[in-house]
KOLGU-969433 format. One line per 5 residues: number of its first residue (from 1); for each residue x, y, z of N, C-alpha, C, O. Coordinates in pm, 1 decimal, padded with zeros to 6 digits. Example, Ala and Ser with C-alpha at 12.3 -4.5 7.8 and 13.67 -1.06 7.14 Angstrom:
REM residues 2
1	01319.0:-00569.0:00780.0:01230.0:-00450.0:00780.0:01320.0:-00330.0:00780.0:01423.6:-00331.9:00846.5; 01285.0:-00225.0:00708.0:01367.0:-00106.0:00714.0:01290.0:00003.0:00787.0:01340.9:00113.8:00803.9
***
This chain:
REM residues 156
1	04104.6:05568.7:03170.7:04004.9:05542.7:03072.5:04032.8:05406.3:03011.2:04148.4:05389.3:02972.5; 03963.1:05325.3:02998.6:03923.1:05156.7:02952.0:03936.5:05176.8:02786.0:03916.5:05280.2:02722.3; 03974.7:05051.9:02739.1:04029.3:05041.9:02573.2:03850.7:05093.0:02484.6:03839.6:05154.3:02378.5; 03723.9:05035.3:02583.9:03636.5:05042.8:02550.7:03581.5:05196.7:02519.0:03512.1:05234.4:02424.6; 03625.7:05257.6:02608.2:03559.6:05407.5:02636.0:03590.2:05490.4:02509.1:03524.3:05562.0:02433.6
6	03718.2:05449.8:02518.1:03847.2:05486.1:02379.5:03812.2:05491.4:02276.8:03813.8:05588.0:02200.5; 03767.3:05364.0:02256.5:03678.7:05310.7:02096.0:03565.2:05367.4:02022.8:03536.2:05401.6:01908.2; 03512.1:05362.0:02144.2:03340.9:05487.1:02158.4:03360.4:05566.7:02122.9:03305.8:05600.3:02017.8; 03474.0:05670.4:02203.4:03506.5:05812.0:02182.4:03543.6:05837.0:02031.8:03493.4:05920.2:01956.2; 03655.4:05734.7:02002.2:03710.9:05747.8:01867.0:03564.2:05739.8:01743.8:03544.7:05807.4:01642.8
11	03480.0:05627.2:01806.2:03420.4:05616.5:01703.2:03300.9:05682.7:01655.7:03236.7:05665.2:01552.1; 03275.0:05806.4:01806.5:03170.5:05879.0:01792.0:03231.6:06027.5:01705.7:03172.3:06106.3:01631.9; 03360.3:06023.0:01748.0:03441.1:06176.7:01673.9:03407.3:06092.6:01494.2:03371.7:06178.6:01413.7; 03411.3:06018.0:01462.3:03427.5:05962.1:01328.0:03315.4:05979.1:01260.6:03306.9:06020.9:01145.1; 03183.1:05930.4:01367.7:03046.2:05977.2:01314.8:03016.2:06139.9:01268.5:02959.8:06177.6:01165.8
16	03066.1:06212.8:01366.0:03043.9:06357.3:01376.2:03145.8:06402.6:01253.4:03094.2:06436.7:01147.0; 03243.9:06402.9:01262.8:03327.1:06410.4:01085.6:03262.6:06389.7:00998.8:03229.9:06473.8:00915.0; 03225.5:06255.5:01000.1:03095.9:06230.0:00832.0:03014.0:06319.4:00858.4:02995.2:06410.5:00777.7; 02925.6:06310.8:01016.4:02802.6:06416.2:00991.8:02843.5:06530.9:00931.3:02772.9:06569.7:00838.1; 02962.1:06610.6:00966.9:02985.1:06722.6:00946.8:03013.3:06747.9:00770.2:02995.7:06857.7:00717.4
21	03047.6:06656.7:00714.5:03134.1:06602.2:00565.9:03006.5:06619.7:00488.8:02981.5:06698.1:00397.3; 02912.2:06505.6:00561.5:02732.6:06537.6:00468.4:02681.9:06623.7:00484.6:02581.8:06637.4:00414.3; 02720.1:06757.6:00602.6:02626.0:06899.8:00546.7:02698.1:06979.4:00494.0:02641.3:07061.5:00422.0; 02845.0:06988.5:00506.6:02909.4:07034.1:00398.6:02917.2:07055.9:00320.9:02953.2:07164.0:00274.4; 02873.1:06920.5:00247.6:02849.1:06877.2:00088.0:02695.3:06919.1:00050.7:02649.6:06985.7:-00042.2
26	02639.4:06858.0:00152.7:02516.9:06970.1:00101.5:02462.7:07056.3:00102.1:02352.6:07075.7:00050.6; 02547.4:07149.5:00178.3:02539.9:07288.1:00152.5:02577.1:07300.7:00041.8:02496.2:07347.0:-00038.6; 02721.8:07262.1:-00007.6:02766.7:07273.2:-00118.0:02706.6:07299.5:-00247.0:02742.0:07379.7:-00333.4; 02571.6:07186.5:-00244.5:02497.7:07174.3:-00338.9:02375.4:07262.9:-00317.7:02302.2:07296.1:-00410.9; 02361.9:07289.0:-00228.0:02248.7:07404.3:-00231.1:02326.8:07508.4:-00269.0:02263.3:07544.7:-00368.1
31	02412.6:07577.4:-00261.9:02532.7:07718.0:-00327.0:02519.2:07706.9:-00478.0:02490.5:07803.1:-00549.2; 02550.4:07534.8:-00540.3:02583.8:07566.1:-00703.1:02473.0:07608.3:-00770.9:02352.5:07583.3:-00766.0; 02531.9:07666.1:-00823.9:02456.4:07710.0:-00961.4:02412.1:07583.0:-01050.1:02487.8:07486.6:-01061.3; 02316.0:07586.1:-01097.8:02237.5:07495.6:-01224.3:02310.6:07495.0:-01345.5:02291.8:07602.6:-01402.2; 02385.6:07420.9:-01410.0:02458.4:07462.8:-01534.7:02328.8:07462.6:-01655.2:02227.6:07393.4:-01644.5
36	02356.3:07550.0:-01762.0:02255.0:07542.6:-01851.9:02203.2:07431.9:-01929.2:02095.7:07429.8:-01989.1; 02285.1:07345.3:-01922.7:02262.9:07221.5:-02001.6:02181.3:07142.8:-01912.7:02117.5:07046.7:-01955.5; 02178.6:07188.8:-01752.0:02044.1:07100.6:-01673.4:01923.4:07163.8:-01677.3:01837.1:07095.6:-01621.9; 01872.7:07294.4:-01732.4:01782.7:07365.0:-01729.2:01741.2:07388.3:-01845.7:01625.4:07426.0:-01863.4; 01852.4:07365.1:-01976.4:01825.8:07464.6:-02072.8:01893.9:07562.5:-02096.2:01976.6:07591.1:-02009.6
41	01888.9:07617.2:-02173.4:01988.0:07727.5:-02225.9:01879.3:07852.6:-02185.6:01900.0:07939.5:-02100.8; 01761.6:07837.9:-02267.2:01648.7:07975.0:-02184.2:01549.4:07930.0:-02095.5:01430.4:07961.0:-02101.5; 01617.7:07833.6:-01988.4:01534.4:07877.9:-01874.9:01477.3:07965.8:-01814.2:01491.1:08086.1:-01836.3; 01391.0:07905.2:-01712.6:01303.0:08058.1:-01646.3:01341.5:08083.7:-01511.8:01266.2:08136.5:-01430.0; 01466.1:08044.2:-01486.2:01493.2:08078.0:-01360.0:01517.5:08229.5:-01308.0:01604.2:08306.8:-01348.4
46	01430.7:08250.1:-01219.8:01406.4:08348.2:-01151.4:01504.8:08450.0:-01108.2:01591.2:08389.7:-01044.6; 01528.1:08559.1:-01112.4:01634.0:08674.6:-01105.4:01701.7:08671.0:-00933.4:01667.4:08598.8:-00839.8; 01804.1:08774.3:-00938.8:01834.5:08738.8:-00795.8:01743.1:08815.5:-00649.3:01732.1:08791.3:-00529.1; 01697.6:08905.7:-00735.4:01598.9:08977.1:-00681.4:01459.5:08884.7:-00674.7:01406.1:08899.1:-00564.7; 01410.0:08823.2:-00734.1:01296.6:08729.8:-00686.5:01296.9:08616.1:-00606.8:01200.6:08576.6:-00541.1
51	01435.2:08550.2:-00615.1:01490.0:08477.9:-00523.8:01431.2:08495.2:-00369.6:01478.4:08589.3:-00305.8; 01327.9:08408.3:-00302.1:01286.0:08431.4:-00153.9:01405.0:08418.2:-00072.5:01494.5:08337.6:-00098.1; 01405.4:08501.2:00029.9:01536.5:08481.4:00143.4:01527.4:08377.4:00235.6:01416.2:08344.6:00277.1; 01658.7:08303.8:00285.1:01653.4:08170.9:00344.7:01581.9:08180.2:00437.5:01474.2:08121.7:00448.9; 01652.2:08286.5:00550.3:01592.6:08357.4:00688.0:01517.9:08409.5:00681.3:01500.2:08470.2:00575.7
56	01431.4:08420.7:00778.8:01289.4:08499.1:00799.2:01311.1:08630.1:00899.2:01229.8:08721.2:00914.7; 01449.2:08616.3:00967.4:01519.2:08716.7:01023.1:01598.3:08807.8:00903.0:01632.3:08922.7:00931.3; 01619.5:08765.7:00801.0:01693.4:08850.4:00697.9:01605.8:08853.1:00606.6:01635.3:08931.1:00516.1; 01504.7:08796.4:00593.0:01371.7:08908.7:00540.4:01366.9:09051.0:00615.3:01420.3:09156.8:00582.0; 01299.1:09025.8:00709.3:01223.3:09111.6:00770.0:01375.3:09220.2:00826.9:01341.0:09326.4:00879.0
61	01464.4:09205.8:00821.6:01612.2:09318.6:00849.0:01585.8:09384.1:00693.5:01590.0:09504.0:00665.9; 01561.8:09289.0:00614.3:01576.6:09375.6:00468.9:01503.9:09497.3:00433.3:01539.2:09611.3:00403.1; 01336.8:09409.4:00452.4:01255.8:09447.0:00423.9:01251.0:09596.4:00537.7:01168.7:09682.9:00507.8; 01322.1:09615.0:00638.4:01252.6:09749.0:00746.7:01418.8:09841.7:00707.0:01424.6:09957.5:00748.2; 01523.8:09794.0:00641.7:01619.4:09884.0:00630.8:01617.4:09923.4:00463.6:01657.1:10037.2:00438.6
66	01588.2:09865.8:00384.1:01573.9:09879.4:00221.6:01527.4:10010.0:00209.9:01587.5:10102.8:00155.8; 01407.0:10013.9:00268.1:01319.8:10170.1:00229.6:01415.9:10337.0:00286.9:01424.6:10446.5:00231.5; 01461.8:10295.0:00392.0:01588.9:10381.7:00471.2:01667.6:10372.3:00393.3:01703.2:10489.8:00384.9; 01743.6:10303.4:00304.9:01891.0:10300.2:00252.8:01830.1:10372.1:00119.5:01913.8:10447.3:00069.6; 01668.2:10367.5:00027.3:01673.6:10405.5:-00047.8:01677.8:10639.1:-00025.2:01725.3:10743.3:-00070.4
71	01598.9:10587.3:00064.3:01574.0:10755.6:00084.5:01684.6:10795.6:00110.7:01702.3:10887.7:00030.9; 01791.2:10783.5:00185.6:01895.7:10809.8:00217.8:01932.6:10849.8:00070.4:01933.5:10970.8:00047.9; 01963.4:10764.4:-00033.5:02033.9:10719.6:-00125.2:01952.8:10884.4:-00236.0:02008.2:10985.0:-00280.3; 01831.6:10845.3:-00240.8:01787.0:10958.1:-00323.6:01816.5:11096.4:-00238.6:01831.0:11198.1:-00306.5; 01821.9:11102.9:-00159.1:01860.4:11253.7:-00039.2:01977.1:11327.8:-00088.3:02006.3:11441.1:-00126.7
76	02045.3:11181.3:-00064.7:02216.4:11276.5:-00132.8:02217.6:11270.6:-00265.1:02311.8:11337.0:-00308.5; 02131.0:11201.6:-00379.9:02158.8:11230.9:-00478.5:02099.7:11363.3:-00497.8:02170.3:11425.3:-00577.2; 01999.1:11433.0:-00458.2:01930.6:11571.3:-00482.4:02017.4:11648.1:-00426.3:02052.2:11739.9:-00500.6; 02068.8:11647.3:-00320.0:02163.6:11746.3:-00275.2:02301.6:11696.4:-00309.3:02392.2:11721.2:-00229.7; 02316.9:11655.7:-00375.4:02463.3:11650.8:-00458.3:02400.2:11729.3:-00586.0:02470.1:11824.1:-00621.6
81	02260.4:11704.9:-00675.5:02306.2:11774.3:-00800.0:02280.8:11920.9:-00742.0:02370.5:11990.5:-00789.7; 02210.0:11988.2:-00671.6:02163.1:12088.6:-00644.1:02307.7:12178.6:-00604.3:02347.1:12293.8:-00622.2; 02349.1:12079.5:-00553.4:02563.0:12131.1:-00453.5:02593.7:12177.1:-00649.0:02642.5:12284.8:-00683.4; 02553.3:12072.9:-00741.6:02681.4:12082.9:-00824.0:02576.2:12210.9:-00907.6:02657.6:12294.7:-00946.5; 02487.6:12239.7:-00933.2:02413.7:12375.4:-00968.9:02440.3:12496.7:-00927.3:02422.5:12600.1:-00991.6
86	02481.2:12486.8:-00824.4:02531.4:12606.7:-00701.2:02643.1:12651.8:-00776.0:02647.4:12757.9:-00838.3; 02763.1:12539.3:-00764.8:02890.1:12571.4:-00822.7:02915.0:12560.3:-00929.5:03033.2:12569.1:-00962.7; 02814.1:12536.6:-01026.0:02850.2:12527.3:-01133.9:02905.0:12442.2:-01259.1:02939.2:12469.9:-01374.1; 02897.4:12330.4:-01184.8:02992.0:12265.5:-01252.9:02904.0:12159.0:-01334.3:02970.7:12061.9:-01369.8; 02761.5:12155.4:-01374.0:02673.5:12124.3:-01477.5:02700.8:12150.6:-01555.7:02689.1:12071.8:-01649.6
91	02761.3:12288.4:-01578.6:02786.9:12276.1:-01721.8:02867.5:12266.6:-01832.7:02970.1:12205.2:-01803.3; 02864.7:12301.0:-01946.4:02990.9:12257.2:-02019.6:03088.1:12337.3:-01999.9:03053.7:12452.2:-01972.1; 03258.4:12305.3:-02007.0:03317.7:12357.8:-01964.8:03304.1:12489.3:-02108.2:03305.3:12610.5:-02086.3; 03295.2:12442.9:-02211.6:03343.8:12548.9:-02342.1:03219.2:12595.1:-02375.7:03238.7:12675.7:-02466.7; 03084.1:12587.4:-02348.8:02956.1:12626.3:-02390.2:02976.6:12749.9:-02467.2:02908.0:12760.0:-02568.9
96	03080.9:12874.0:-02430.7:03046.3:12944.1:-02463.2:03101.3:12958.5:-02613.3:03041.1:13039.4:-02684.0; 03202.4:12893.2:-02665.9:03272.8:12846.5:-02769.9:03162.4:12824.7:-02847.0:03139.8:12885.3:-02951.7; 03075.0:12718.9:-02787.0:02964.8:12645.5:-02879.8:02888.8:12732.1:-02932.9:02857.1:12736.3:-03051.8; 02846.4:12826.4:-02823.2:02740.7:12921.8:-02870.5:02763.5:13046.9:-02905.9:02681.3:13138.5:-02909.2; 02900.9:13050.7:-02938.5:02946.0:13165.0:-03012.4:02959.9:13091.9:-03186.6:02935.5:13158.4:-03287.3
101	02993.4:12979.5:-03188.2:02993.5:12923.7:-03319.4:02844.9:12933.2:-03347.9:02799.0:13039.1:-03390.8; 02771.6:12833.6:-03327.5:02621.1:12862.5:-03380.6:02526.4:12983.1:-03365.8:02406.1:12984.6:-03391.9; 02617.9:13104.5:-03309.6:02543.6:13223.6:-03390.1:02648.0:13240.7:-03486.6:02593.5:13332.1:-03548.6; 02737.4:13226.2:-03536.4:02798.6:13276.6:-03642.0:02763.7:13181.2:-03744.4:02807.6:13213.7:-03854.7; 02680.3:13043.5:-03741.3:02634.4:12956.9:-03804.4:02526.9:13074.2:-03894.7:02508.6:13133.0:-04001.3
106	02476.1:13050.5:-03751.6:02289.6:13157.1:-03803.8:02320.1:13243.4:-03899.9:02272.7:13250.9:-04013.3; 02435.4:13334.8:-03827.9:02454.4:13466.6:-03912.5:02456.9:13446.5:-04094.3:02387.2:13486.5:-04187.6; 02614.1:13337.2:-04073.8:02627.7:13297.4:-04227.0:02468.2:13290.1:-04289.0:02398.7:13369.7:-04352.4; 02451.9:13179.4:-04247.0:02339.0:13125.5:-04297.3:02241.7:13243.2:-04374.6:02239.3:13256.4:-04497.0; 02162.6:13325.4:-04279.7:02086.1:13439.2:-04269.1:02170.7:13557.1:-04421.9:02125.6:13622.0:-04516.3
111	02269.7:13535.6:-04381.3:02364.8:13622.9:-04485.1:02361.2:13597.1:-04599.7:02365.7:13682.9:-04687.8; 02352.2:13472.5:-04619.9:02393.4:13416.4:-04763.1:02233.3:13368.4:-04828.1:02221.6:13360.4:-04950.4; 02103.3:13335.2:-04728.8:01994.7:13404.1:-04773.9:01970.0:13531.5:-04852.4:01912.4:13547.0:-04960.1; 02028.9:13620.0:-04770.3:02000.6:13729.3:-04827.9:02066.6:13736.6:-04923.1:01997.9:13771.9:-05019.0; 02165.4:13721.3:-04946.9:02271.5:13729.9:-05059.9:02183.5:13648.5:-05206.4:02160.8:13720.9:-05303.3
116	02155.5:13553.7:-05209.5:02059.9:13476.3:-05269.2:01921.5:13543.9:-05335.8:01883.7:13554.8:-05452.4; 01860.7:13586.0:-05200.5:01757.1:13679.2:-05260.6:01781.4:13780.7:-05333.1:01690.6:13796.0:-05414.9; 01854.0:13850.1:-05340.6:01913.6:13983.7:-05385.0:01952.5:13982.3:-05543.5:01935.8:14066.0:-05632.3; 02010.8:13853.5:-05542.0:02102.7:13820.8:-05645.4:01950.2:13735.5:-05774.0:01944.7:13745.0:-05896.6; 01878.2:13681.3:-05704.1:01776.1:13619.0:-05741.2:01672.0:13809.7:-05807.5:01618.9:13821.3:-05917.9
121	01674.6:13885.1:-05733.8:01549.0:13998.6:-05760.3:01625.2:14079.5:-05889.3:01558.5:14120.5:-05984.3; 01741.0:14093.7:-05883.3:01896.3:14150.5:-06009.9:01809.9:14101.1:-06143.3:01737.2:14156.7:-06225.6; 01873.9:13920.9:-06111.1:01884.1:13866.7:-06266.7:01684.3:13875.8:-06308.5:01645.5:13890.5:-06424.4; 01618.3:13867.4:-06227.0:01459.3:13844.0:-06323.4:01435.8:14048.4:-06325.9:01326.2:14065.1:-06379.4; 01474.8:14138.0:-06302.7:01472.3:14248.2:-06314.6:01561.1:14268.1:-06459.9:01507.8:14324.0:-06555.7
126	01686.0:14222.6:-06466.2:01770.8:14194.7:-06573.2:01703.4:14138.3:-06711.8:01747.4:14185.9:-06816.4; 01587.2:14028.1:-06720.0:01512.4:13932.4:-06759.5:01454.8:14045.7:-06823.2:01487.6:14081.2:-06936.4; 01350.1:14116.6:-06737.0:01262.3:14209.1:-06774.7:01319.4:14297.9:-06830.2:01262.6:14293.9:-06939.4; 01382.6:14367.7:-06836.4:01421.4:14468.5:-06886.8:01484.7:14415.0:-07081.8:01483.8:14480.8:-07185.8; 01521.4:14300.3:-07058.3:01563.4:14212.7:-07244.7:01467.1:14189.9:-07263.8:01463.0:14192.7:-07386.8
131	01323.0:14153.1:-07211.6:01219.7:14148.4:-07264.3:01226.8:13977.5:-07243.3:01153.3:13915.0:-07319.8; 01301.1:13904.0:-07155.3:01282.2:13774.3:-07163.9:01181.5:13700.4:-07085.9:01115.2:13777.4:-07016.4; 01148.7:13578.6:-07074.5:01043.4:13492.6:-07014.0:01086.3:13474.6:-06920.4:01199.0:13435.9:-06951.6; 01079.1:13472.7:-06780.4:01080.2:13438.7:-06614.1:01058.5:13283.4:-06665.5:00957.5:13220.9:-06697.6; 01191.9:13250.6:-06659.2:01168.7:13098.4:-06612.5:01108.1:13020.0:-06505.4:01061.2:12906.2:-06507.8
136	01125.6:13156.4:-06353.2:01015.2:13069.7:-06248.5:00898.6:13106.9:-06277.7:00849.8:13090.0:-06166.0; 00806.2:13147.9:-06345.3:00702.4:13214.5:-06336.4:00592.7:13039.5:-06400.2:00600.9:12954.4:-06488.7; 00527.1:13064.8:-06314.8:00401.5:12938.5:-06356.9:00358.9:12977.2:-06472.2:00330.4:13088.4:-06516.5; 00356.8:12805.9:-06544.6:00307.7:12823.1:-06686.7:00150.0:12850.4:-06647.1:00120.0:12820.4:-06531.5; 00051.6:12901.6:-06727.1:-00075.1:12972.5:-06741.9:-00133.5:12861.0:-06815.2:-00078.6:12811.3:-06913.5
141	-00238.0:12824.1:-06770.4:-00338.4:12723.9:-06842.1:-00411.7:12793.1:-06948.7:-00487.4:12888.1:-06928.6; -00379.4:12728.7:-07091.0:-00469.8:12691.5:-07201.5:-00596.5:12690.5:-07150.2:-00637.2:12618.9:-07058.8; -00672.9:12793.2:-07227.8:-00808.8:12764.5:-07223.0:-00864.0:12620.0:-07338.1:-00803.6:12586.1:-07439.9; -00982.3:12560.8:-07287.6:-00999.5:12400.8:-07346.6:-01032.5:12437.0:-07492.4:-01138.8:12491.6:-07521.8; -00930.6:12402.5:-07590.4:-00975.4:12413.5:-07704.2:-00975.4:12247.5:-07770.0:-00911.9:12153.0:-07723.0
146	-01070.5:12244.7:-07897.5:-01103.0:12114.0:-07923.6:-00985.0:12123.7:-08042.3:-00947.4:12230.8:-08089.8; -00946.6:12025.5:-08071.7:-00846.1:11972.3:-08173.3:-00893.5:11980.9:-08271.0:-01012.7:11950.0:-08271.9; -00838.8:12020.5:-08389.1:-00865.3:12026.2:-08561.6:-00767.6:12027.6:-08626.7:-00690.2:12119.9:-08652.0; -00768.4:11876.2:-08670.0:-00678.8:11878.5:-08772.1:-00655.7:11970.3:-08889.8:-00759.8:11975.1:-08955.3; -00572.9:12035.5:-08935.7:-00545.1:12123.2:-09009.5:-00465.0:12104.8:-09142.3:-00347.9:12138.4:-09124.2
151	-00486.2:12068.2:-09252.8:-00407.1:12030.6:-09373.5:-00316.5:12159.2:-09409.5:-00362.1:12270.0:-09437.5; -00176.3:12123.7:-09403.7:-00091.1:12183.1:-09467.0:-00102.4:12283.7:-09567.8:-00202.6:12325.4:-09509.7; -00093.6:12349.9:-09651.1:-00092.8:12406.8:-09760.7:-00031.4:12384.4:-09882.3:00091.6:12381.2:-09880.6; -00092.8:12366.8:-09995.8:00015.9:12316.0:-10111.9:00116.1:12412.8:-10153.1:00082.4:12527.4:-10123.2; 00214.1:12405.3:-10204.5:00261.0:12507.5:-10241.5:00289.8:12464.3:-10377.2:00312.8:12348.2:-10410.9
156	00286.0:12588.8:-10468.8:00251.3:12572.6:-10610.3:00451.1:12598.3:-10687.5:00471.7:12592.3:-10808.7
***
């Protein structure tokens, strides 16, 4: 091989390095991200999901396996909760703790109503019998009488 051939060779590998160096780099720059200070802080850049795909081959793979991966995906989630209904294991482990407390809630509750009422029917029975006024009892409307002043009486 001639000093010439050499030179060529060398100097065509040198071209192809840069070539290779400038798509590198600009790939590079197609990858980064936009910092906010070149867009804005509330830009409108588009989600990653609206983002169009480079390939038109990885469109169309997406677009015919997406709908399969979802059904799949909802399939086993129904027959996983339905598995966990079977065995049981929906529910709380102590439920029955719970719902033994809130009837003994009710009960109190219900109890001490009554206790209340009871104690409430005693004292206005008690009332009645001293001959006293029922404090709950609604005051009774005055029939409309007109005002007249009335002078005192002297006393002698």
């Amino acid at each position: 091989m001639s000093e010439e051939e050499h030179k060529s060779l060398v100097e065509e590998e040198k071209d192809d390095e840069t070539e290779i160096e400038i798509q590198i780099e600009e790939e590079a720059k197609d990858r980064e991200e936009p910092t906010p200070e070149a867009e804005g802080y509330y830009s409108a850049s588009p989600e990653w999901y609206e983002v169009p795909f480079k390939y038109e081959v990885v469109e169309k793979t997406w677009r015919a396996v997406y709908p399969v991966l979802y059904q799949m995906y909802a399939t086993a989630d129904y027959l996983g909760e339905k598995v966990a209904d079977a065995l049981g294991i929906t529910q709380s482990r102590f439920q029955y703790a719970i719902d033994e407390h809130d009837r003994q809630l009710a009960r109190k509750t219900k109890k001490e109503a009554y206790i209340k009422k009871k104690l409430l029917e005693e004292r206005a029975k008690e009332r009645r019998r001293l001959g006293l006024p029922d404090p709950n009892a609604k005051a009774t409307s005055m029939p409309h009488t007109s005002l007249v002043h009335v002078q005192p009486e002297e006393s002698v």
